[in-house]
C-alpha positions, 0 to 999 in steps of 0.5 A: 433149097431149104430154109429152116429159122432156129431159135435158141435162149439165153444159157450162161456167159463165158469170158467173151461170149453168150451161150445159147441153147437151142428151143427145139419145136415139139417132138423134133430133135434139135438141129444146132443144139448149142452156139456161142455169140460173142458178147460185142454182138449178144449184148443184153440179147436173151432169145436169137432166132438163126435161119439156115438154108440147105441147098439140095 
């Protein structure tokens, strides 16, 4: 197994979520690229770090 702890940072607000850009690490592609976050759960939140696990 693989975990990997993506980060992403504020973009803008839609109707009813907060989008999200992915802060790729230098020189790597990003993984997820963009997310939406419902704004219940996002409130005031301006950085989320997600962690993914990729079972081999």
């Amino acid at each position: 197994m693989t975990k990997k702890t993506v980060k992403f940072e504020y973009e803008k607000e839609t109707k009813n979520s907060v989008r999200y850009q992915e802060v790729p690490e230098s020189g790597q592609a990003p993984i997820m690229g963009t997310i939406y976050v419902q704004k219940w759960f996002a409130g005031d939140t301006k950085r989320f770090e997600i962690t993914i696990e990729k079972q081999d």
